[in-house]
C-alpha positions in Angstrom: 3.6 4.4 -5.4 2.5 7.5 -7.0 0.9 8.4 -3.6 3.7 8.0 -1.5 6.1 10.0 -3.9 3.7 12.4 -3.2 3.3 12.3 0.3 7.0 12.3 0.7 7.5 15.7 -1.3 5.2 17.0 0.7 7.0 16.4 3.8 10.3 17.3 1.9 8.4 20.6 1.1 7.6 21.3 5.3 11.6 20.5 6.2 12.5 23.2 3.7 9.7 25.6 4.8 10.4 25.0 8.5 14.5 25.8 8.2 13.4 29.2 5.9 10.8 29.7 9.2 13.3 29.4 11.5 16.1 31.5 9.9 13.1 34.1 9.5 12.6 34.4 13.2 16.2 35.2 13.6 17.2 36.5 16.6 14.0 34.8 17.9 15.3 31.3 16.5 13.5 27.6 17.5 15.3 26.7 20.5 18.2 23.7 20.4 15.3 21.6 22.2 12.4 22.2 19.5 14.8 21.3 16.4 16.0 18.0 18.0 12.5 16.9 18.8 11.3 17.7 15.4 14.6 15.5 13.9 13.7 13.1 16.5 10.0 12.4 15.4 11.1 12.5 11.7 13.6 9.8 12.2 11.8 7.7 14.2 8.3 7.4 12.6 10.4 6.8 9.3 13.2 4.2 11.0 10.5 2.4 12.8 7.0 2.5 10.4 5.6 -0.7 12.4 6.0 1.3 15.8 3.4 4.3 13.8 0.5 2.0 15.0 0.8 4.2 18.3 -2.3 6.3 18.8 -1.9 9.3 16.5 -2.9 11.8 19.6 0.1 10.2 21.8 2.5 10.5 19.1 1.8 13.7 19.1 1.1 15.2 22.5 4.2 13.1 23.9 6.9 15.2 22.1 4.2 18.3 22.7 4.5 17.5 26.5 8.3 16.6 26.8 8.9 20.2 25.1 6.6 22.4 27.5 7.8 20.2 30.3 11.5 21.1 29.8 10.8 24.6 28.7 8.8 25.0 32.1 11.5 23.5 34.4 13.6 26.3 32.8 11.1 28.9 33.1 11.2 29.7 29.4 7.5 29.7 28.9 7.4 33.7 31.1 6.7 36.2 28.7 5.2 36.9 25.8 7.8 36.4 23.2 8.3 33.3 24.9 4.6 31.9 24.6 4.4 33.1 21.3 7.5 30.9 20.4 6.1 27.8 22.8 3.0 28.2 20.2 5.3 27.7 17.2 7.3 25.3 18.1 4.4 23.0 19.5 3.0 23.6 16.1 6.4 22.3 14.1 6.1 19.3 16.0 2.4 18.7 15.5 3.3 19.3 12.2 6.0 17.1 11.7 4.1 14.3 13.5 0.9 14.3 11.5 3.2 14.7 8.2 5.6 12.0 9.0 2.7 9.1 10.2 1.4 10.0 6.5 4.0 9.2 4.7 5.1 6.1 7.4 1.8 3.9 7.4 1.7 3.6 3.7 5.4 2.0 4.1 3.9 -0.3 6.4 1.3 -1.6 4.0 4.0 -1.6 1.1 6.0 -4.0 3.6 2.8 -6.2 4.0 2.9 -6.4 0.4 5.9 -6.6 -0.7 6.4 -9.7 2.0 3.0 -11.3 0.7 4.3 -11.2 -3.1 8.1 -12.5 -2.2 7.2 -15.3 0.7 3.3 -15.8 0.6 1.9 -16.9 3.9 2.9 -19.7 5.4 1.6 -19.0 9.0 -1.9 -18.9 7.4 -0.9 -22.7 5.7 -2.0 -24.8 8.6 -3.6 -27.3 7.2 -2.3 -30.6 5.8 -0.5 -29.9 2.5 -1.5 -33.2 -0.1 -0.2 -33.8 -3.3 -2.5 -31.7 -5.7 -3.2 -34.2 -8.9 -2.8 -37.1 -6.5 -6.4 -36.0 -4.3 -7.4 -34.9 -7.6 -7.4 -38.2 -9.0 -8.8 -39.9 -5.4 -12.1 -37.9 -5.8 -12.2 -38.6 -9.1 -12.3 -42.4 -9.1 -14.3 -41.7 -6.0 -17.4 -40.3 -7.5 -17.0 -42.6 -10.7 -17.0 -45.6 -8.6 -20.1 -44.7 -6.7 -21.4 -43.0 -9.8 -22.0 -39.6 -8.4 -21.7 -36.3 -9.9 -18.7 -34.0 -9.7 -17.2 -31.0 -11.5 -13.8 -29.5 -11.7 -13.5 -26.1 -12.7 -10.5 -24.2 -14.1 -9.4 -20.5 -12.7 -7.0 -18.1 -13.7 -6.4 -14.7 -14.4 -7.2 -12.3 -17.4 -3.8 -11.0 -17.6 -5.2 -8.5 -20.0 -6.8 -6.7 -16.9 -4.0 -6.4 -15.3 -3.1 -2.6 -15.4 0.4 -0.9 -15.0 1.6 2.1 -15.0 5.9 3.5 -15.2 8.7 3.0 -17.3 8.4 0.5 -20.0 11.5 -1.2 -19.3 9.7 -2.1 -15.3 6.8 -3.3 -16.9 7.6 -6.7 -16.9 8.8 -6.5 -13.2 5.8 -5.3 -12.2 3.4 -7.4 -14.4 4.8 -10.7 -12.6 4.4 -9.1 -9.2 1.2 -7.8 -9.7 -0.4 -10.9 -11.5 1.7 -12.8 -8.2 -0.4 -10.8 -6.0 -3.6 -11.4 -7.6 -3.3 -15.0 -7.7 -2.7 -14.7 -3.9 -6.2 -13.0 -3.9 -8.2 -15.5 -6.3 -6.7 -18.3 -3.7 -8.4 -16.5 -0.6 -11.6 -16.0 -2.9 -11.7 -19.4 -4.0 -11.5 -20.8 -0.2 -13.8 -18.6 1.2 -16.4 -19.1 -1.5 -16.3 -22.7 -2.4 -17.5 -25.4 -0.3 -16.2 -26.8 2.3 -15.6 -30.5 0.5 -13.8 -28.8 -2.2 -10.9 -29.1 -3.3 -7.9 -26.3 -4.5 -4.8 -27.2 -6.5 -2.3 -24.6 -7.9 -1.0 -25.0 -10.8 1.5 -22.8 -12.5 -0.8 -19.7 -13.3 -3.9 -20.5 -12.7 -6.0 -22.8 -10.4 -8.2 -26.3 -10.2 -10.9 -26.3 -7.5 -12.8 -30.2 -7.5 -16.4 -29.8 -6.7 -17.5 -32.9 -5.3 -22.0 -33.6 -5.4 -22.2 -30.5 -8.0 -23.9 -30.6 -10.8 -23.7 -28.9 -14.4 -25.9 -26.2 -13.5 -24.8 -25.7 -9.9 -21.0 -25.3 -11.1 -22.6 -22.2 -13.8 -23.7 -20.9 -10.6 -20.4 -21.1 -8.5 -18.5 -19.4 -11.4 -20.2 -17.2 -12.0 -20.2 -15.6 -8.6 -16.4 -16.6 -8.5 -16.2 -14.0 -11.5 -18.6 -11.1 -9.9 -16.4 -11.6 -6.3 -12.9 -11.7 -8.5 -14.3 -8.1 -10.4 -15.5 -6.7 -7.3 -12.7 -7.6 -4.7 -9.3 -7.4 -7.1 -10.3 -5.4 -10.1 -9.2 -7.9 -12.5 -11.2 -10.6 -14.7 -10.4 -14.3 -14.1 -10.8 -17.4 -16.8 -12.6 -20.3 -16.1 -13.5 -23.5 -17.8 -15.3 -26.4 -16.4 -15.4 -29.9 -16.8 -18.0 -32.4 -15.3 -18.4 -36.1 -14.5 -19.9 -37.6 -16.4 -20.9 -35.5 -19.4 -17.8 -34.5 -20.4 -15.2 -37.2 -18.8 -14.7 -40.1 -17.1 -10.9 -40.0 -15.8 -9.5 -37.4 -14.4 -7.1 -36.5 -17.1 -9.8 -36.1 -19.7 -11.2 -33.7 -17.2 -8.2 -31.3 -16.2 -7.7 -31.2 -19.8 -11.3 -30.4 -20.8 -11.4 -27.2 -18.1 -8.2 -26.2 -19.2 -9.4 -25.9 -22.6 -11.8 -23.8 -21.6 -10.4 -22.0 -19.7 -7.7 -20.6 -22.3 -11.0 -20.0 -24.5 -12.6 -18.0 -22.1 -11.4 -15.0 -23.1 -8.9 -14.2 -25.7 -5.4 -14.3 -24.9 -2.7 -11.5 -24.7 0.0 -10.5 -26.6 2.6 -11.6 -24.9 3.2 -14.2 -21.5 5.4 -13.9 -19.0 6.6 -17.7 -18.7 6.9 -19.6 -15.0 9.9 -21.2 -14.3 8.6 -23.5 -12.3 6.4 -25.7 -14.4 5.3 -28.6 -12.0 2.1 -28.6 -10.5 2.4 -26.7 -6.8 0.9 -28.5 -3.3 -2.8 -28.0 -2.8 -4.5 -27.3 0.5 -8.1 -28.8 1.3 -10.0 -25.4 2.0 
């Protein structure tokens, strides 16, 4: 956000300079033509952000070329006071162009954020959607029945390593969003990491990935590269805990709650949480 206030003083900064520029030139002011297509860029590349995926050199030239074309049917471009003006006003709207797409395409990705944090993806959720304890509990007595190992690991955020920056009083506002977004980007991490057998439930905050033929050491192996990929790719810490079958459990209750408990132990918890208020257990998605 800081970076776009910035950009957009900057452009703020060029309006004011180019009016003082023009009333400078006085009596040889920007034509009518040269203002309007200046406005015109402004307020399009702002109104329509999504459309700035043009090609930055036809955004530019096109206004460039509309200008010289109108100003030649006219035969305004004979003389040198003429030229000379041509050459200023093709350089406002070059200007104004390259200033306007840099404050425009960071809206876009704002947008792309801001819709990822309110609605998630649903276009991306294509896959049959099961009831998450339910499958949980199927693989469970599946690998206790045939007596084959299994591991069930518990993920969620450090909310400690969440930073924020502003007012006090948006804090909170922005920790839920933030932490929001992050848990979008665990649940990519986690599906493009773990196996394709596995299994992702998500709870309130955090997650429960089922790791079907996995042993003890294996699953030390898988979290630990969940944690380095988490670091790397969202500059936050996660939690984990772990529980497997059978050293530490035998029904699938006794597990959840053994990987939640380590989980919370993981690392030390903050001062304050924000609380969900949703508190039942969200659909899960076989990765």
């Amino acid at each position: 956000m800081k970076k776009i206030r910035l950009r957009v003083i900057i452009l703020i900064l060029w309006f004011i300079s180019f009016y003082l520029f023009d009333r400078l030139l006085d009596p040889i002011a920007f034509s009518n033509l040269a203002i309007v297509l200046v406005i015109a860029v402004a307020i399009f590349n702002i109104a329509f952000p999504r459309l700035s995926g043009v090609p930055k050199w036809a955004s530019i030239f096109i206004p460039i070329i509309l200008l010289l074309g109108i100003k030649f049917v006219k035969g305004e471009l004979l003389g040198d006071q003429n030229l000379l003006l041509a050459v200023l006003e093709v350089s406002a709207i070059a200007i104004t162009t390259v200033l306007v797409r840099w404050v425009s395409l960071p809206l876009v990705e704002f947008e792309k954020v801001v819709t990822q944090i309110t609605y998630g993806q649903p276009e991306k959720a294509t896959e049959p959607i099961l009831t998450g304890h339910e499958t949980i509990y199927r693989e469970v007595r599946r690998a206790r029945n045939h007596q084959r190992p299994l591991a069930l690991i518990s993920v969620g955020i450090d909310e400690k390593s969440i930073v924020m920056d502003g007012e006090q009083n948006a804090q909170e506002i922005q920790f839920y969003m933030i932490k929001k977004l992050k848990l979008s980007g665990l649940s990519k991490i986690l599906c493009r990491e773990l196996e394709d057998c596995a299994i992702i439930v998500k709870e309130n905050n955090h997650f429960l990935a089922v790791l079907p033929e996995t042993m003890p050491d294996e699953t030390l192996v898988v979290m630990e590269r969940l944690r380095q990929k988490a670091s790397i790719e969202l500059g936050v810490e996660i939690k984990l805990g772990k529980a497997t079958l059978p050293q530490d459990s035998y029904t699938f209750e006794g597990l959840v709650d053994q990987a939640n408990r380590e989980m919370k132990t993981d690392r030390e918890p903050m001062p304050y949480v924000i609380l969900d208020q949703h508190p039942a257990a969200q659909p899960v998605k076989e990765c």
